[in-house]
N, C-alpha and C positions, 0 to 999 in steps of 0.2 A: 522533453522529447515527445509525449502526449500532444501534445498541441498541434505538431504538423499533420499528425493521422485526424485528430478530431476536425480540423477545419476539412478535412476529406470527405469525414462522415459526420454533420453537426446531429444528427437521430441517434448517436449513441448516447449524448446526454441525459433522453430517456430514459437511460436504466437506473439515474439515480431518483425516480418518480415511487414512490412510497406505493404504488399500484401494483406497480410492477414485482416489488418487493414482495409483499403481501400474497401476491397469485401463485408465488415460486414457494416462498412458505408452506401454503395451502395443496398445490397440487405435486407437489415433491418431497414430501417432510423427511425422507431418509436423506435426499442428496442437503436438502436445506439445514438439516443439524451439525454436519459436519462440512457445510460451506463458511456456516456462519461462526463457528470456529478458528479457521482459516481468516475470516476475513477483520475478526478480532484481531487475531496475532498482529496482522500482515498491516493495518488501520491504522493501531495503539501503539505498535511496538510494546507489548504490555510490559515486558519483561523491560524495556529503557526508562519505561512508562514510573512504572514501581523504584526501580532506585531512585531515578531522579526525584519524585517528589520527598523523602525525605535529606535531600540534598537543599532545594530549591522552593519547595510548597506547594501547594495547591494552586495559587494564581499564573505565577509565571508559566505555570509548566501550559494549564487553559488557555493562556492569550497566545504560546508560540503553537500551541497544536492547531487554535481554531485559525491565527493568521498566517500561519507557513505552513504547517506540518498537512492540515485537514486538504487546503487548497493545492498542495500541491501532488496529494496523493490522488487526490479525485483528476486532477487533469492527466496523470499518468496512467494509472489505471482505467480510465476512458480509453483513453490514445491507444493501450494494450487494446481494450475491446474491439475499436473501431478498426486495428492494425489486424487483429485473428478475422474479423466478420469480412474484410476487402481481401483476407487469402484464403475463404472458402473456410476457412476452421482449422485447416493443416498448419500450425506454427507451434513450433519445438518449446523453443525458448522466447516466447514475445517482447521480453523486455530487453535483449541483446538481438535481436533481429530485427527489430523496427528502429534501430541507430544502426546502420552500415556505412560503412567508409572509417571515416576519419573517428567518429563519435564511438567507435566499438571501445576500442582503448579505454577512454576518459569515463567510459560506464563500467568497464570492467573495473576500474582504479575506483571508482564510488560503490558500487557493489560490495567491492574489498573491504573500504573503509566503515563502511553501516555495519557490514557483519562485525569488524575488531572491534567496532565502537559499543554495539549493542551485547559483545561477549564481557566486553570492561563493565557494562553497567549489571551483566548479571552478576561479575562478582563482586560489583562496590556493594550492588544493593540485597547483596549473601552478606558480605562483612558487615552493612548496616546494621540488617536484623539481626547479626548475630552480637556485635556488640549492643 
């Protein structure tokens, strides 16, 4: 769903420039501590992240993150930016406002599904450690 807004704005790509990174570090260290927190969680899925490798290993879980998982948050998460910066900054919920119409639905139903999905891996990978 990224994709339609980034071909709108192809200059949002530059926020993923290690520059850019770096300055926002430097000249904002309070907002930056607890962006990059956020942007952990939100990345990793740390908590899907941690059950499944002791399900799965170390390999698999690195080849689906860097060939699905990485590529496909980065063009969402773009699409978000480049969707808030073409509405002035005023957008509520960006990732259910930049799919309207028909696409509302079938994002609300995937929304649903990551939240039960990534609630099951908190408790597989509780019941892991704890057996």
């Amino acid at each position: 769903s990224g994709i339609n807004h980034i071909i709108v704005d192809p200059e949002i790509l530059w926020a993923v420039s290690p520059h850019y990174i770096v300055a926002f570090l430097i000249n904002s260290p309070d907002v930056a501590f607890v962006t990059v927190g956020a942007v952990f969680l939100a990345v990793t899925g740390a908590e899907a992240l941690y059950a499944d490798l002791g399900h799965f290993g170390r390999k698999p879980i690195v080849l689906a993150w860097l060939a699905i998982v990485f590529p496909c948050l980065l063009l969402n998460y773009a699409g978000q930016g480049a969707f808030i910066l073409a509405n002035g900054g005023v957008v509520g919920h960006p990732f259910f406002e930049m799919n309207g119409g028909w696409t509302l639905i079938p994002m609300v139903v995937l929304a649903t599904a990551a939240t039960v999905i990534a609630s099951q891996a908190v408790i597989s990978g509780a019941f892991s450690l704890t057996r």
